[in-house]
C-alpha positions as CSV (number, residue, x, y, z in Angstrom):
1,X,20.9,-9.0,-4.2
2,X,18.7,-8.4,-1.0
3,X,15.3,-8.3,-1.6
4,X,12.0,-8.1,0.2
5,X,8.2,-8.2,-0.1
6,X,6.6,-5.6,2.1
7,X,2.9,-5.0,2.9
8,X,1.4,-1.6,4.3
9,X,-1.3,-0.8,6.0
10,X,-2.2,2.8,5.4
11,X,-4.6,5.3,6.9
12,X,-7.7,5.2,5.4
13,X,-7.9,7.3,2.0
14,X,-4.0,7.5,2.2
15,X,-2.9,4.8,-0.5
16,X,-2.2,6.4,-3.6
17,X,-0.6,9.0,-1.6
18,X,1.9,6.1,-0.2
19,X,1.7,4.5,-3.6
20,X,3.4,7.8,-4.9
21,X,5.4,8.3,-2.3
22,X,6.8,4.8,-3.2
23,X,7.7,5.4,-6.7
24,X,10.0,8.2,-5.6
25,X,12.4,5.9,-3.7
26,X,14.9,4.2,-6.1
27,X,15.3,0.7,-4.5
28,X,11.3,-0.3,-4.8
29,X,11.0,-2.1,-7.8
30,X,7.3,-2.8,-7.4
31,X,4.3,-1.5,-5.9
32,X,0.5,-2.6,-6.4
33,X,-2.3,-1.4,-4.7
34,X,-4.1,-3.9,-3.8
35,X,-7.8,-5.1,-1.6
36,X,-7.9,-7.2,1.4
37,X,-6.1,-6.9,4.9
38,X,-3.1,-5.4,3.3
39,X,-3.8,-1.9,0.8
40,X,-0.1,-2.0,-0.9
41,X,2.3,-4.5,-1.4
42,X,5.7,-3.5,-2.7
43,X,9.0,-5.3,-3.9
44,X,12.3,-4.0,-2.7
45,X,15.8,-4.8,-3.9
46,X,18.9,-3.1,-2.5
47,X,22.6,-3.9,-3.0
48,X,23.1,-4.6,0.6
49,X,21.1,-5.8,3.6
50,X,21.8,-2.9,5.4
51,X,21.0,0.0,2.8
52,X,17.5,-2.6,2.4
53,X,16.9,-2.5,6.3
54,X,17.7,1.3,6.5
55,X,15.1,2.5,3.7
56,X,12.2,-0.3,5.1
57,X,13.2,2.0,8.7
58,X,14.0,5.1,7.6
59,X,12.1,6.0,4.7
60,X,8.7,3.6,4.0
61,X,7.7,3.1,7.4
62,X,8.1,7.0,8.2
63,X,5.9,7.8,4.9
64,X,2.4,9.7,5.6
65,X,-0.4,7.8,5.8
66,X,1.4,4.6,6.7
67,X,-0.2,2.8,9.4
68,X,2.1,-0.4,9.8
69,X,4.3,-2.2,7.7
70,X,5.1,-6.3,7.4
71,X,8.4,-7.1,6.0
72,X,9.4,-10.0,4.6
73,X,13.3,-10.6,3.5
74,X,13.5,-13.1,0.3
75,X,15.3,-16.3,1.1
76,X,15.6,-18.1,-2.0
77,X,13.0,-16.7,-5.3
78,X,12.7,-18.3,-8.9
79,X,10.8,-16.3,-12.1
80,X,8.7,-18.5,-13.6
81,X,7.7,-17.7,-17.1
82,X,4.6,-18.6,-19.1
């Protein structure tokens, strides 16, 4: 399944805004706000590449309050448990 890491930058203020925003679109399976250069990172999964590059353009990237976006599309992953 196609997955991907992305990290916003959002306007200042404007995270939990996003971070709501996010919940409401059914293929993010993860969101954190978080501090540093980045103010939310988010876990995507989609069933194909396309549908996961349509919402990243079309729907996260387009949110209020987003300033910019870095994708990155999941190559190979492995859970580790404790």
């Amino acid at each position: 399944m196609p997955m991907a890491i992305i990290l916003i930058n959002t306007e200042i203020g404007g995270e939990q805004e996003v971070f709501d925003e996010l919940s409401r679109i059914e293929s993010v399976k993860e969101a954190y706000i978080v501090y540093g250069v980045y103010d939310i990172v988010v876990k995507l999964e989609s069933d194909t590449m396309d549908k996961l590059k349509e919402i990243v353009a079309s729907r996260i990237r387009k949110l209020p309050k987003v300033r910019s976006t870095l994708t990155m599309i999941v190559v190979e992953g492995k859970e580790f448990k404790s």
